[in-house]
N, CA, C and O of each residue as an XYZ file, in Angstrom:
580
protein
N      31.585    -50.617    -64.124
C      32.748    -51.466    -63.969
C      32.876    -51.850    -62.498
O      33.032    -50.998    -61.624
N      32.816    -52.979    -62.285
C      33.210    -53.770    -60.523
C      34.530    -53.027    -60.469
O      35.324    -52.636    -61.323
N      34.447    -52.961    -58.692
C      36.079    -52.464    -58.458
C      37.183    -53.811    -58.764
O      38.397    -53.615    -58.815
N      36.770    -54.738    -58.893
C      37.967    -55.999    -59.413
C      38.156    -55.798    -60.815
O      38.794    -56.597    -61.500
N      37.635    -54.775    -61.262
C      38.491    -54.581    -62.719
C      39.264    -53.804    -63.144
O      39.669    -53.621    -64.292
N      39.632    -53.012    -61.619
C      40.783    -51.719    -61.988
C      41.797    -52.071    -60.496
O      41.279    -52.626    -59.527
N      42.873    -51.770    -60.502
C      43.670    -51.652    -59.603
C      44.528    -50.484    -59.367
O      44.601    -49.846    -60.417
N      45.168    -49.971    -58.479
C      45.356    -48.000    -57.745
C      46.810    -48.479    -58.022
O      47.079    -49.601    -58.451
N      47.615    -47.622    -57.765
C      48.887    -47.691    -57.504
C      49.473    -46.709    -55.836
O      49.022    -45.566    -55.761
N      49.920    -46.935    -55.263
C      50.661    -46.429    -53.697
C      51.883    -45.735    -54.092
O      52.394    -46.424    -54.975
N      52.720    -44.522    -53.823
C      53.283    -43.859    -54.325
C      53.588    -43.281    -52.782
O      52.664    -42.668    -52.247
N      54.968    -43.465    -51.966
C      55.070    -42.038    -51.406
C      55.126    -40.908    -52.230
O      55.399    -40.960    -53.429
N      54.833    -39.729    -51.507
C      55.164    -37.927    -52.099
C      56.573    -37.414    -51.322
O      56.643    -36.649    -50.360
N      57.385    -37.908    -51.859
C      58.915    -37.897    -51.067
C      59.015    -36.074    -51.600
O      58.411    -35.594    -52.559
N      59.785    -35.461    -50.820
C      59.695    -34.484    -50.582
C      58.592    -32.941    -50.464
O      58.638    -31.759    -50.803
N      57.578    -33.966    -49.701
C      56.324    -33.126    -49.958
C      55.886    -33.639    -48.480
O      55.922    -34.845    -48.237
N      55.407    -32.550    -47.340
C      55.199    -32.704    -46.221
C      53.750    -32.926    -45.819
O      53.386    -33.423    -44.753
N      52.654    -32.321    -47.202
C      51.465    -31.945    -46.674
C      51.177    -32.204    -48.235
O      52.041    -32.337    -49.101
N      49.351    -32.262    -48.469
C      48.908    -32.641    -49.472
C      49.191    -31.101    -50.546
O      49.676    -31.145    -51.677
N      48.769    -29.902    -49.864
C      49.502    -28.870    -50.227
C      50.699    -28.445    -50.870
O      51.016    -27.495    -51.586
N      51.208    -29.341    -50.441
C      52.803    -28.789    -51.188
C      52.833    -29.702    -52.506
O      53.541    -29.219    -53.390
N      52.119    -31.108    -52.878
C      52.340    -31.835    -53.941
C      51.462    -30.872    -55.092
O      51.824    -30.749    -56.262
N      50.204    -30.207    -54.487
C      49.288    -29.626    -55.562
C      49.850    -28.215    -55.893
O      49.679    -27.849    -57.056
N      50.559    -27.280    -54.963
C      51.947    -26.205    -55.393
C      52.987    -26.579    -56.714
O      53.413    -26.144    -57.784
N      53.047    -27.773    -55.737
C      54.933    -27.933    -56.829
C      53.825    -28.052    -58.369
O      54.030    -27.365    -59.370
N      52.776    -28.978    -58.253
C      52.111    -28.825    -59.696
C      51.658    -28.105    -60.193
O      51.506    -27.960    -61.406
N      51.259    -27.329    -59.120
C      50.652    -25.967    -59.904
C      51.772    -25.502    -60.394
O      51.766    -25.697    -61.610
N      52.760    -24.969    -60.038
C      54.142    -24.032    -60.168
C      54.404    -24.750    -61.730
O      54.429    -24.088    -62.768
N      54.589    -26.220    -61.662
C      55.506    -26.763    -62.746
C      54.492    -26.114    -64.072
O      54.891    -25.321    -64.924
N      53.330    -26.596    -63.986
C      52.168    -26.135    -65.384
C      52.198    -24.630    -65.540
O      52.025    -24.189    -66.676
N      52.389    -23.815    -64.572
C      52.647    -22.216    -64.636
C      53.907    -22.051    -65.454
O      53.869    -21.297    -66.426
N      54.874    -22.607    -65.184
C      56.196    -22.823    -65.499
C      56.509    -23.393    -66.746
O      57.601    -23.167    -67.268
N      55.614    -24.151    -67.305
C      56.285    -24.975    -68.521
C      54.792    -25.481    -69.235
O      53.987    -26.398    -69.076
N      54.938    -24.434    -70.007
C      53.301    -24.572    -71.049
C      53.328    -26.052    -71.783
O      54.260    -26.393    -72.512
N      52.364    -26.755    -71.541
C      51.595    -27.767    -72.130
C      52.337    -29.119    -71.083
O      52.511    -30.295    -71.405
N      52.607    -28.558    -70.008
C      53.461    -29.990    -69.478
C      52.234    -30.537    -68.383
O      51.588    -29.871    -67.574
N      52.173    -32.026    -68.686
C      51.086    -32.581    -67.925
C      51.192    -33.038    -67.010
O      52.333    -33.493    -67.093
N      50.703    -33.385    -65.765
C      50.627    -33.537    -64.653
C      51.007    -35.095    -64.469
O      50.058    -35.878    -64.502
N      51.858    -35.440    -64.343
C      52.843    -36.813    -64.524
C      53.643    -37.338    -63.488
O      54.477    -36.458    -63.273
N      53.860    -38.330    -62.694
C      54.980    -39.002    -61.910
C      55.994    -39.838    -62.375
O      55.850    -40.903    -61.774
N      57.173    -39.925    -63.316
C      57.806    -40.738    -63.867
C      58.908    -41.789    -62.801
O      59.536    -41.393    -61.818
N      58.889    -42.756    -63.191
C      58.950    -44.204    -62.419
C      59.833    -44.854    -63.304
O      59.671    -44.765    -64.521
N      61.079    -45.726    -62.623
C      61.626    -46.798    -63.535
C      60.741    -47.535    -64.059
O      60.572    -47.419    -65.273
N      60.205    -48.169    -63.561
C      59.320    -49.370    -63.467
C      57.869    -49.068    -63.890
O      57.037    -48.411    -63.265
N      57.700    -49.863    -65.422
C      56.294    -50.103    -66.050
C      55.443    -50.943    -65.179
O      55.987    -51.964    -64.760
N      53.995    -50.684    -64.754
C      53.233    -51.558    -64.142
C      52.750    -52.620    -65.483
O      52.154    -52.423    -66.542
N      53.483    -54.094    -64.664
C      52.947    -55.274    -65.525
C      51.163    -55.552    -65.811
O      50.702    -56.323    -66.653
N      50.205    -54.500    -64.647
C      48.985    -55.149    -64.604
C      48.088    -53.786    -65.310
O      46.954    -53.406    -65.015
N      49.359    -53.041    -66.676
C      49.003    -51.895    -67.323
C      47.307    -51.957    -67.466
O      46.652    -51.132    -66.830
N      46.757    -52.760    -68.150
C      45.274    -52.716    -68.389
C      44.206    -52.433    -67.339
O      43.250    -51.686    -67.546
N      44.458    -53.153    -66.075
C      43.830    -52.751    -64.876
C      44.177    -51.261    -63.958
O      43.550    -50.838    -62.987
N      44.959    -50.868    -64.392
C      45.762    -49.589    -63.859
C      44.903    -48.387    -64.702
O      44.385    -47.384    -64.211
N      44.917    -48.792    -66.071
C      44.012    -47.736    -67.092
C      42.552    -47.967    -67.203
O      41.816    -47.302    -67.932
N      42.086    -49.163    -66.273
C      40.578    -48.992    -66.591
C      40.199    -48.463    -64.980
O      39.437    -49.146    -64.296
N      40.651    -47.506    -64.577
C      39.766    -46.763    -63.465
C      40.661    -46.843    -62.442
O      40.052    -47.127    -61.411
N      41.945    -46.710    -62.241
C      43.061    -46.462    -61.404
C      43.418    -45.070    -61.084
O      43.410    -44.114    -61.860
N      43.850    -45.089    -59.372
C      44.615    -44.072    -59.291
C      45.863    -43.647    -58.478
O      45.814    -44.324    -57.451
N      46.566    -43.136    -58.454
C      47.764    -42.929    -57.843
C      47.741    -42.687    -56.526
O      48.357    -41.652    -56.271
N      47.158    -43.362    -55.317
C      47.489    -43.334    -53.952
C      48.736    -42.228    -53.322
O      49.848    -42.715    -53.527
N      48.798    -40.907    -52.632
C      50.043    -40.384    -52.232
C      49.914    -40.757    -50.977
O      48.798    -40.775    -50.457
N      51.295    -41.195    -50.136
C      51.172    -41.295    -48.952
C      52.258    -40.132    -48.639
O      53.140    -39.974    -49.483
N      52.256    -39.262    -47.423
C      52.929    -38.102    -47.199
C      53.184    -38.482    -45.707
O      52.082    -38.717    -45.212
N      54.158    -38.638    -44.797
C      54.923    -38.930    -43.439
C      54.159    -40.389    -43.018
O      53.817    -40.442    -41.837
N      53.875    -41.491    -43.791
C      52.885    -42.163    -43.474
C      52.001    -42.385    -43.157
O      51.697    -43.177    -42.265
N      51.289    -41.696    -43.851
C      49.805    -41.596    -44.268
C      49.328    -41.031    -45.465
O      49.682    -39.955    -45.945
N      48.264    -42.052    -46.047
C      47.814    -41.661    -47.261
C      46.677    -40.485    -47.214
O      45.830    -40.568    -46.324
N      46.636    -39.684    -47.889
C      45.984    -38.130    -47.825
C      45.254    -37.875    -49.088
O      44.176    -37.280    -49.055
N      45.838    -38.339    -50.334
C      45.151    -37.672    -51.694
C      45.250    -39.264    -52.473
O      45.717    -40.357    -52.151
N      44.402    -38.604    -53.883
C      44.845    -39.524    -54.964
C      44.380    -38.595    -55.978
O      43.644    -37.636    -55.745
N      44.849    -38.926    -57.132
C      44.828    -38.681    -58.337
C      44.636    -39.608    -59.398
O      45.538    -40.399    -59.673
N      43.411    -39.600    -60.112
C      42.986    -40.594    -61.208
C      44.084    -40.426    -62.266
O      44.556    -39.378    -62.707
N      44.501    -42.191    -62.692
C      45.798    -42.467    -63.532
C      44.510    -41.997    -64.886
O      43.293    -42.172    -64.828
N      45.429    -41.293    -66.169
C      44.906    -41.232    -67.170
C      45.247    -42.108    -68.311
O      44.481    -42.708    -69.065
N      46.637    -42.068    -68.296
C      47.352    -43.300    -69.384
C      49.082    -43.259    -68.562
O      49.528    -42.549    -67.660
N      49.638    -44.269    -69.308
C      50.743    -44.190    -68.856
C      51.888    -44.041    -70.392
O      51.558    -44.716    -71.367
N      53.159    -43.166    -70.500
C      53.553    -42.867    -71.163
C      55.029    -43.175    -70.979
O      55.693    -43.168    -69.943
N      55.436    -43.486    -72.414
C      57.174    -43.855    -71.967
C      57.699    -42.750    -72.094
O      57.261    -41.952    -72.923
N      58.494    -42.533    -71.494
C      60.158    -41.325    -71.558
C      61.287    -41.876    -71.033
O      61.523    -42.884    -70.367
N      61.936    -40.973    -71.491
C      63.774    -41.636    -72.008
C      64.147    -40.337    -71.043
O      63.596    -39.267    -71.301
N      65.008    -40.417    -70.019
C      65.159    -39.851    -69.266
C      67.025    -39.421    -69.847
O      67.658    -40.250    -70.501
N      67.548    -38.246    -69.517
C      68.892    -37.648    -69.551
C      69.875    -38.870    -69.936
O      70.784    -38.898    -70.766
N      69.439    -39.782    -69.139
C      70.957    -41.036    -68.924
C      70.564    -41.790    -69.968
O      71.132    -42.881    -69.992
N      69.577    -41.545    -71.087
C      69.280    -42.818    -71.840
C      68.203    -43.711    -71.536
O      67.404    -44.033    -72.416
N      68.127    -44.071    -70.541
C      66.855    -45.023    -69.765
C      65.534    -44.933    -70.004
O      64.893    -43.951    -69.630
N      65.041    -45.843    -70.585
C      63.439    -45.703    -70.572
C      62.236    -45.848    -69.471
O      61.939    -46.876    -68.861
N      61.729    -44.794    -69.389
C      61.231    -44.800    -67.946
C      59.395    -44.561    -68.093
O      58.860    -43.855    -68.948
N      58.709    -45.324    -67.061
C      57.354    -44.780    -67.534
C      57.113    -43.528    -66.712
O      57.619    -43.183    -65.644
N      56.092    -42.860    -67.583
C      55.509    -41.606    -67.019
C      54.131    -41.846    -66.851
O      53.245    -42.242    -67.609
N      54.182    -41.435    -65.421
C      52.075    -42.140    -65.347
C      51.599    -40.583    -64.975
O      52.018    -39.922    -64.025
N      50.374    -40.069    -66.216
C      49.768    -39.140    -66.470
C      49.056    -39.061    -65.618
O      48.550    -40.141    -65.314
N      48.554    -37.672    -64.659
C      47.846    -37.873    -63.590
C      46.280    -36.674    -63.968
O      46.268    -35.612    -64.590
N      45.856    -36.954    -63.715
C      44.502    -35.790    -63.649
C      44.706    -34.608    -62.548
O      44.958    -34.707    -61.347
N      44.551    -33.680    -63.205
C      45.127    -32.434    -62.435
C      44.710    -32.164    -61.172
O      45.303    -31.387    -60.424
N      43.772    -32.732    -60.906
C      42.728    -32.372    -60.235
C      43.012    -33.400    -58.550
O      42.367    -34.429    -58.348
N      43.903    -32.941    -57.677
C      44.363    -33.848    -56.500
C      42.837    -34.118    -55.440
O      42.226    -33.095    -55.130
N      42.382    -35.250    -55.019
C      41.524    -35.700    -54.310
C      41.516    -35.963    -53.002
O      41.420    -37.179    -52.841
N      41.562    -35.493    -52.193
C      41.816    -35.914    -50.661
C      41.252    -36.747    -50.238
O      40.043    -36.713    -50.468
N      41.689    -37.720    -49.556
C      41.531    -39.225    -48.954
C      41.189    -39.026    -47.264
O      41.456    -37.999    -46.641
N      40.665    -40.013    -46.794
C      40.865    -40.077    -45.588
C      42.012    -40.354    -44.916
O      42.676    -40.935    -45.775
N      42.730    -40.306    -43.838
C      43.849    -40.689    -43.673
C      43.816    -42.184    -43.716
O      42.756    -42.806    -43.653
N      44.871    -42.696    -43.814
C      45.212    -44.580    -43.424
C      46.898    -44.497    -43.929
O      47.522    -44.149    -44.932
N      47.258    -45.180    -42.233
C      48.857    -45.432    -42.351
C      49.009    -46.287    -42.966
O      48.275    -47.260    -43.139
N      50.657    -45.882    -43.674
C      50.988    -46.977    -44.284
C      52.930    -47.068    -43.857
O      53.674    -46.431    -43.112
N      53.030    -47.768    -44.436
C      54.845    -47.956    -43.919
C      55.473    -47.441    -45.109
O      55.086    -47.074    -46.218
N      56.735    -47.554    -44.416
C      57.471    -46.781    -45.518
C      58.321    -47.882    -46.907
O      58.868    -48.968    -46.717
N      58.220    -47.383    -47.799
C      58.435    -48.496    -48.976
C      58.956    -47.713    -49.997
O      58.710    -46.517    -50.147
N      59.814    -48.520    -50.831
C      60.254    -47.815    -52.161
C      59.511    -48.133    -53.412
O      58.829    -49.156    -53.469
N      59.619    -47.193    -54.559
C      59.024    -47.282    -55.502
C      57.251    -47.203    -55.688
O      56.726    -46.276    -55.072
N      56.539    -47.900    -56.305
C      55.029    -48.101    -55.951
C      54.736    -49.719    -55.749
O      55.403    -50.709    -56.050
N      53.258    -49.532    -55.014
C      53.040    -50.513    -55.039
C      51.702    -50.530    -55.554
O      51.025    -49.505    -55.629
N      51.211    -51.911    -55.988
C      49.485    -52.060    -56.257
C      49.001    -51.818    -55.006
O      49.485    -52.144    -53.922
N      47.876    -51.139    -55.284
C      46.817    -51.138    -54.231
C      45.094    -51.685    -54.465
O      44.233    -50.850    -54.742
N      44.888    -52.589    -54.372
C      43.472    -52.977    -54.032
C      42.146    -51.852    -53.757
O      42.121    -51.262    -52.677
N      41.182    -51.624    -54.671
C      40.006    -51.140    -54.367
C      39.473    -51.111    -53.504
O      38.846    -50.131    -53.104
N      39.564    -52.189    -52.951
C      38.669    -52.710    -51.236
C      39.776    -51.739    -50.302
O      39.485    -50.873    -49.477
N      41.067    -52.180    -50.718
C      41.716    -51.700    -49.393
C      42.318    -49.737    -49.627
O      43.381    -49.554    -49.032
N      41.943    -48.843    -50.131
C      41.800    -47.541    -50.673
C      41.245    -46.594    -49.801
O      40.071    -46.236    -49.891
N      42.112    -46.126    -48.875
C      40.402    -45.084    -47.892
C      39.771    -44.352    -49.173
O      40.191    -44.207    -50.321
N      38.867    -44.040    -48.672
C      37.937    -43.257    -48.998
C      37.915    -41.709    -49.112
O      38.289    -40.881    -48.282
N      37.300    -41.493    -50.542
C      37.453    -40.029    -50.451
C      36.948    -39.062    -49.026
O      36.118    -39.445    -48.200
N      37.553    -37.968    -49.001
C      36.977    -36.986    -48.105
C      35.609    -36.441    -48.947
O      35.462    -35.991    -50.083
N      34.978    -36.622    -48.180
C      33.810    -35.592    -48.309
C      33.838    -34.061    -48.782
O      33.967    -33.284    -47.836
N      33.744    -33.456    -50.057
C      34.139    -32.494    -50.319
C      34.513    -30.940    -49.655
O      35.310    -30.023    -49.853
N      33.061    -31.392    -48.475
C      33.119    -30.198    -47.692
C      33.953    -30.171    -46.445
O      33.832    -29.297    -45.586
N      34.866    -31.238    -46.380
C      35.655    -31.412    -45.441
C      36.935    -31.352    -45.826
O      37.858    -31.587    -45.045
N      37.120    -31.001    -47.188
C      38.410    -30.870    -47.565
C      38.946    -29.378    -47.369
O      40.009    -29.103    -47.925
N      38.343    -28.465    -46.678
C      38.611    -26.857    -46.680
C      38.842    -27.211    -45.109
O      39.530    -26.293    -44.661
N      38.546    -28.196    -44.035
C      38.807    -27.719    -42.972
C      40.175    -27.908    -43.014
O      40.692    -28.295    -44.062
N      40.992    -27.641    -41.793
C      42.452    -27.226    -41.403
C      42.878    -28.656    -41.118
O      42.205    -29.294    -40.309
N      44.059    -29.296    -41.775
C      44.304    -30.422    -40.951
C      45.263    -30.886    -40.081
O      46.294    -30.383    -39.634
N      44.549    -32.274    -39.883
C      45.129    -32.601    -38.361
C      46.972    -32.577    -38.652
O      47.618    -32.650    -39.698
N      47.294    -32.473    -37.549
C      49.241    -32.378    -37.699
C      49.297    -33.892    -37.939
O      48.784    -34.582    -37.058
N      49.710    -34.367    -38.744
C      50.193    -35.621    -39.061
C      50.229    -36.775    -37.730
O      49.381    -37.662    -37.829
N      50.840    -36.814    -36.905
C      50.848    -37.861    -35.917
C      49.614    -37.992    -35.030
O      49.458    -39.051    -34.420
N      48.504    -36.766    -34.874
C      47.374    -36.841    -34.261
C      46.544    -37.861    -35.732
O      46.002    -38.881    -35.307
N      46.448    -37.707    -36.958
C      45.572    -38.041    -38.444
C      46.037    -39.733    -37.653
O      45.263    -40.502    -37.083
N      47.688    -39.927    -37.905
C      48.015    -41.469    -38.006
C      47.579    -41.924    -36.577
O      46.746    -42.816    -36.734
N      47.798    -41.677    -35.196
C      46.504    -42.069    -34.091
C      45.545    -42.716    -34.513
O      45.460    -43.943    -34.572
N      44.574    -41.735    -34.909
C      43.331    -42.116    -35.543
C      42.781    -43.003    -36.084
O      41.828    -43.752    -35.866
N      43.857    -42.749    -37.199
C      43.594    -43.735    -37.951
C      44.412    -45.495    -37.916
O      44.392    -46.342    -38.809
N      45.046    -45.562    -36.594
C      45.765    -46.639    -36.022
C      44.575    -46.754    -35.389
O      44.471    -47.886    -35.862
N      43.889    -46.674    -34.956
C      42.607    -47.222    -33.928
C      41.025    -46.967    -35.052
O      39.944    -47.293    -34.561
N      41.045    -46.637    -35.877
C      39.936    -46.699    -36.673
C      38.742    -45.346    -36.851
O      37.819    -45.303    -37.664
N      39.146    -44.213    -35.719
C      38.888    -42.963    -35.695
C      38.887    -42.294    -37.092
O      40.013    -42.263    -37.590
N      37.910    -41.755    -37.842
C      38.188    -40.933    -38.849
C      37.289    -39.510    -39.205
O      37.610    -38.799    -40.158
């Protein structure tokens, strides 16, 4: 499949400081609540659903900068406490670390482009210690990675 046939989605990780703490709170929740799947629920259905499910994934950006992703699996409706129908986008358990690349701060998600996606980390670089956040966004403001 060409990358013009799938499109990512951009997601801050609002209350999550480090890529660490988003793959905790998930671990904790699946420890916590047998058969519950690894999910981000969102007002807002993505209109470009088909390109999102053929090889999409959930971009996290954490203090502005993007750090992980997670391959979208399907997306699912739920009806949230107040009545509201809300989508739930199913995530693969399995969190991916990114290279850094700033981004600004924004509500809700946005599409993200294949071309424009850093790049995974190199597996064996995902155990080293990382940079404190404002040294990563430097970097990656001047093209350093």
């Amino acid at each position: 499949m060409a990358d013009s046939d799938y499109v990512n989605l951009l997601k801050l990780c609002v209350g999550a400081d480090a890529v660490e703490d988003l793959i905790d709170w998930q671990d904790r929740r699946r420890a916590e609540t047998p058969g519950w799947e690894t999910c981000h629920v969102t007002r807002m259905w993505p209109k470009r659903e088909a390109e999102v499910l053929a090889g999409g994934s959930l971009y996290w950006v954490f203090k502005g900068l993007v750090l992980a992703r997670q391959r979208i699996l399907r997306l699912d409706e739920r009806r949230g406490q107040d009545g509201i129908l809300r989508c739930a986008i199913i995530l693969d358990p399995q969190v991916i670390r990114t290279e850094p690349q700033p981004r600004r701060p924004f509500q809700g998600w946005r599409y993200l482009d294949p071309a424009e996606a850093p790049r995974d980390l190199n597996v064996n670089r995902e155990r080293e210690d990382s940079l404190p956040p404002s040294l990563a966004a430097a970097l990656a403001e001047i093209g350093v990675r």
